[in-house]
N, C-alpha and C positions, 0 to 999 in steps of 0.2 A: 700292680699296686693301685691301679685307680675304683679299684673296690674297695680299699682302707678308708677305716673312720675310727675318730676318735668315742671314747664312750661318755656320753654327756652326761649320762648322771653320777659317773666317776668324778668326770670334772665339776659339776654343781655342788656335792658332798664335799668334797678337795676345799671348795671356796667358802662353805659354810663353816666347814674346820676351822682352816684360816683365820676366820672373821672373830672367831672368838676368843683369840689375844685382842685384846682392845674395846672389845664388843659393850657399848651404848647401850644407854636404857632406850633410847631411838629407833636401832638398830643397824649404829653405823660402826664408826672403827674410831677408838681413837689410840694408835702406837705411831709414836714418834719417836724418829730417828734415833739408835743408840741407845734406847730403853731397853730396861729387861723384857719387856713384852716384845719388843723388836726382838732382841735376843732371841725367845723363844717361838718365834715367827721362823726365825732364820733357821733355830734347831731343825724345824719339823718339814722342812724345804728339805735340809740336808737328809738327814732319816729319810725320805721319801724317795732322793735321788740315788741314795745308797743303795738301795732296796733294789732300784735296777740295775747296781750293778757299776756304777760310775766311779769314776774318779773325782775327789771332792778336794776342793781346794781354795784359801783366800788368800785378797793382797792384802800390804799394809796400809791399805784405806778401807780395807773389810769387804769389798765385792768380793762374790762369790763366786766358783767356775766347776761345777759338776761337769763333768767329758766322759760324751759316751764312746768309746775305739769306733772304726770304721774299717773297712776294707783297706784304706793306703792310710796310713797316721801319719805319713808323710806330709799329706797335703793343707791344707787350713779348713780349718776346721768352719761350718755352720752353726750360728751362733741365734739365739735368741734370750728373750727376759725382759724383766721392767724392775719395780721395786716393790718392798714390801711396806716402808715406813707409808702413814697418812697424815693426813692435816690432824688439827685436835677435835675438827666434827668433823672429820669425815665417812667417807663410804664403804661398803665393803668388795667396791672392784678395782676401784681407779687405783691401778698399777699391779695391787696381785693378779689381776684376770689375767695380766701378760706374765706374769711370772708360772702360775699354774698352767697355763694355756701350753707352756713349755714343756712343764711337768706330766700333762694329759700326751703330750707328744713323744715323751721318753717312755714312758709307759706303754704307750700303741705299740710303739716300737717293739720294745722288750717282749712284749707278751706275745708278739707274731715270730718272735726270732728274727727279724729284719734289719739285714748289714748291711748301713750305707754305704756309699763309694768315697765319704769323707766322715772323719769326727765330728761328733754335732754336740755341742757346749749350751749350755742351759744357767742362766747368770741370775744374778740378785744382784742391783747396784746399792750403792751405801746414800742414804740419806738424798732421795729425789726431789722430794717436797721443797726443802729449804724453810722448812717449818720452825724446826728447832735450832737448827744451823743454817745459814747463810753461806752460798746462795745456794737456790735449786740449784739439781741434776749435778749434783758436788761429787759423785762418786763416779760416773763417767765422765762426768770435767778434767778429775783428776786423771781417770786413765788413758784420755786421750791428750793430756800435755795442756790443757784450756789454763790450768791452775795448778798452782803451785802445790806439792806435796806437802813440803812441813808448815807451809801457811794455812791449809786448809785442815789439816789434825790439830793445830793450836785454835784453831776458831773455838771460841765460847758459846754457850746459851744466856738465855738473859738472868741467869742465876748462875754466870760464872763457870761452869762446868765446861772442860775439857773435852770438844769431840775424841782427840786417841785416848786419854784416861776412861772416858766412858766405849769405844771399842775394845781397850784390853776388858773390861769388868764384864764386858757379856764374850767374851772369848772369840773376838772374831778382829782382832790386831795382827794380821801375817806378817808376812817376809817377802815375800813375792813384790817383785819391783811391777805398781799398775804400766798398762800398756805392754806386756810381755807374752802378751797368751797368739798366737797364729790364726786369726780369726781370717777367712773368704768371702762372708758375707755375715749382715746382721738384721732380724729381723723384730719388730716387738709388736704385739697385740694388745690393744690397748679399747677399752670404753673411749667414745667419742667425745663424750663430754659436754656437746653439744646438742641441738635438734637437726639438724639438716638428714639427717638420714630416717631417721622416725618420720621428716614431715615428706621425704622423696621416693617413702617406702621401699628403702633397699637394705638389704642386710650386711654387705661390706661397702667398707669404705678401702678405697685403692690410695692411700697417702703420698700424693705427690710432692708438697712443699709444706716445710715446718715456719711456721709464725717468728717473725723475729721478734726481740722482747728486749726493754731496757729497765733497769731496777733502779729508783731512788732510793737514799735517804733522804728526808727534810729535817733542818732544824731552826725552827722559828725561836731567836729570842727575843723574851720584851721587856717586863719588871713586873714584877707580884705586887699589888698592894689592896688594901680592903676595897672592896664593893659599893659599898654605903658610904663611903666619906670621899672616893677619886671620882672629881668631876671629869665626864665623858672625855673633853680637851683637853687633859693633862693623863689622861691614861696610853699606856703600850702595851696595848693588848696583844700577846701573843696568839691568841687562838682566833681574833676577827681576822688578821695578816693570813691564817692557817687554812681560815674557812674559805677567803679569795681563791687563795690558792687552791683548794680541794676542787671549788667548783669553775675552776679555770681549768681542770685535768679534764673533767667530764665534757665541756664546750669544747677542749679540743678536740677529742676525741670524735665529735661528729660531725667538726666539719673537714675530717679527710675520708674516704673511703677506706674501707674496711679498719678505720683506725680502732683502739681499744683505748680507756685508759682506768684507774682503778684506785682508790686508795682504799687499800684494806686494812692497815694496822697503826693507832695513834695510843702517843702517850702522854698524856695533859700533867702538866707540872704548877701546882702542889696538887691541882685534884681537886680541888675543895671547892661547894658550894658558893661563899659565900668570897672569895679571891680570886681576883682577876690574873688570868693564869700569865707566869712568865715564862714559861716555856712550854713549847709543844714539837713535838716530836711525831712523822706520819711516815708514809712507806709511799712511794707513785708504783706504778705501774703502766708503761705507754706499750703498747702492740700494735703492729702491722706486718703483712708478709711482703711488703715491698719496702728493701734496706733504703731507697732513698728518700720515699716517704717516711718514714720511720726518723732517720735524721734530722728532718726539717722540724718532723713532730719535737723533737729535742731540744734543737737550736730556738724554737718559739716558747717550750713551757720553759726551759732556761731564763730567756729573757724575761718573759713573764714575773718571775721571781726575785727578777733583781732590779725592775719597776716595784713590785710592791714592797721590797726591801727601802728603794729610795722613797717613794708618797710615803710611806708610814713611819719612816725613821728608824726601821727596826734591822735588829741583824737574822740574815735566813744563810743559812748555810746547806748547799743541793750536793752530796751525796750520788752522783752517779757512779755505784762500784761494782754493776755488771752489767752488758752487752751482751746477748745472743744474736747472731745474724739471721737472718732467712737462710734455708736451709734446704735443698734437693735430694729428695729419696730416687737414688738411681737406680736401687734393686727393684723399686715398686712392679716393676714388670714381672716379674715371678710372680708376686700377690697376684696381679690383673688375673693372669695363665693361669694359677689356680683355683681362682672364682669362679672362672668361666668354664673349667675343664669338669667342677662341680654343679655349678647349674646353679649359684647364689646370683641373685641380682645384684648389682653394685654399681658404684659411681666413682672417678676420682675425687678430692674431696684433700683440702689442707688443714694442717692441723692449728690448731688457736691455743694451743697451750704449749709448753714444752714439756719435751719428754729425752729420754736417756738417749732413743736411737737417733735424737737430732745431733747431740756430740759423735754419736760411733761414727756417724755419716763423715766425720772429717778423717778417717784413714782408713775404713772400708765401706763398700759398698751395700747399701743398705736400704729396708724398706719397712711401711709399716700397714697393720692392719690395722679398722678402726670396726668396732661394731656398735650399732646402737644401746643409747641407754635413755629411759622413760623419762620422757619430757624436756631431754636435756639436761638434767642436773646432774652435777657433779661435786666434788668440795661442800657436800654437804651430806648429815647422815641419813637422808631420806632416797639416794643413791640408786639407782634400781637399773636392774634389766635382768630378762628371761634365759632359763638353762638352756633353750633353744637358740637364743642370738650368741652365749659363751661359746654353745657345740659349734655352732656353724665359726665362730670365730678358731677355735682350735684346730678343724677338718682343716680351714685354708693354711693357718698355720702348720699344719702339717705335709701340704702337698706343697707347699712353696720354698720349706725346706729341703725335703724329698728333689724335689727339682732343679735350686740351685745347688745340691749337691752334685748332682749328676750332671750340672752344666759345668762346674766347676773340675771336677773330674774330666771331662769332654774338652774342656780347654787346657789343662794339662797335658791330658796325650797328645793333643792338637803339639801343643809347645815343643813337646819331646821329639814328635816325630821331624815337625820342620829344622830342629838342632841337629838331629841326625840327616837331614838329606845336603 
């Protein structure tokens, strides 16, 4: 089998299909989580999986688990995927590349008649972004125990909407208890998201460690009153306290190594030109892949806020209502094996965002691929990368499944036989 390849312009075609639930005047994507465009993102995954012959199935958090048989269904199954939902500009790879990448791989399969030595399961998780609902990677959060089931189907949007009411409406509400499926290993293919690999000229990325990641909320209060009549000294500006703050995330941020920090989402209270706002409302975002740098970063913008809360008189209420740890892809050695067994250049390389296979990593064994995308961007709809960096990202994905299958089979009889001597 180490003359199989995936066929790249199957999977290019695959992704442009895709792209067009949601498809920008840009040319990025915009389907988020639990929309009918989601919905019918999710249809034409299933149709497709069908097609070769799968078993299709979802939980009652909506991931999805197409299962192709194998030689022993006994044993656990190899697992890969990513998600389908995006940002509201976003791209048209970041997360399906890994979901079709799966789909290119069930495919190969199919059409050579080729039986593995394990069931190999091909997923879609529910709502990764954290776009629409709060927080990211919520649907293998949920399957791996991270988060509560019925707190995270009662989560709203900001227009009040029920993530399980919006699951049952696009038909993907099961029954299936998350964390039930036999997984042996889990792999996800994913755009890099970064430049590092564009600027090191390699084509995979061998992902060793996942970025730890902390989520605020902020909420600045102060008092609304006209513009033109409240002299400077008698005003409580909610949004000057707001701005300190914003640009005490970004100073953090660079004087620790490899630190991140980010605020992407604010909402000014009443809005209006001419009123000094009394409420504001922002989003942080702190990242590092070392959890004790990462804490301290914590323990200082915390303080930080509750100094500008005392100077300025004002109430700020900090919102920390999620935690991702740094994260160890133990499977990644399959990836390396079948980089190299292909003749792709590559590097190890950490991830700076998170992603679904950072949670599977907490009860099985797991790894990921990264491939470049042009210039670096991501989360945006100007998104890019070539049917050549998808295929070669697919080929690995396929040999690295291929392989932990057959380790995983190999230490099974291993197991059996030492029980019988």
């Amino acid at each position: 089998m180490q003359d199989l390849r995936v066929n790249g312009e199957r999977l290019w075609n695959s992704l442009m299909e895709m792209a067009q639930f949601g498809l920008t005047a840009k040319g990025g994507c915009n389907r988020l989580a639990a929309t009918e465009l989601d919905g019918k993102a999710r249809d034409l995954f299933v149709s497709w999986c069908e097609a070769c012959g799968c078993e299709v199935s979802f939980d009652c958090f909506g991931n999805i688990f197409a299962r192709r048989a194998g030689k022993n269904n006994e044993l656990p199954a190899v697992a890969t995927g990513s998600h389908l939902d995006t940002q509201p500009t976003g791209g048209k790879f970041d997360g399906v590349f890994g979901v079709l990448a799966g789909v290119e791989v069930l495919r190969t399969l199919h059409e050579h008649n080729i039986e593995t030595e394990t069931p190999m399961e091909f997923t879609v998780w529910t709502n990764e972004e954290g776009s629409r609902f709060q927080p990211a990677m919520q649907g293998s959060g949920v399957y791996v125990g991270r988060f509560d089931l019925e707190t995270e189907l009662n989560k709203t949007d900001v227009n009040g909407i029920r993530l399980k009411d919006e699951l049952e409406k696009i038909g993907y509400l099961g029954e299936a208890k998350p964390g039930s499926r036999h997984f042996g290993a889990f792999f996800e293919t994913h755009i890099e998201q970064g430049p590092i690999l564009e600027d090191q000229d390699k084509t995979i990325g061998v992902v060793r460690l996942g970025q730890g990641i902390r989520w605020y909320n902020v909420t600045v209060k102060g008092r609304e009153s006209h513009s033109g009549t409240t002299p400077m000294y008698l005003r409580n500006d909610a949004m000057v306290a707001s701005a300190k703050i914003m640009a005490e995330v970004e100073a953090l941020a660079h004087r620790y190594e490899n630190g991140l920090g980010t605020v992407g989402f604010v909402q000014v209270y009443p809005n209006s030109r001419n009123v000094i706002p009394g409420e504001v409302t922002f989003s942080v975002d702190l990242r590092n892949p070392n959890a004790d740098v990462l804490k301290e970063m914590d323990e200082v913008f915390q303080s930080f806020c509750a100094e500008v809360a005392s100077e300025r008189n004002i109430d700020i209420s900090v919102d920390h209502f999620w935690y991702f740890a740094p994260v160890e892809f133990s499977a990644s050695d399959d990836v390396k094996k079948a980089a190299e067994a292909l003749g792709y250049s590559n590097m190890d390389i950490y991830a700076g965002a998170g992603h679904d296979a950072c949670y599977m990593a907490d009860i099985v064994p797991t790894g990921m691929i990264f491939t470049p995308c042009e210039n670096g961007i991501s989360h945006n709809e100007i998104e890019n990368t070539s049917p050549e960096e998808c295929e070669a990202g697919a080929n690995v994905l396929l040999h690295t499944m291929l392989e932990a299958s057959r380790r995983i089979a190999t230490e099974q009889q291993q197991t059996l036989c030492e029980s019988a001597s």
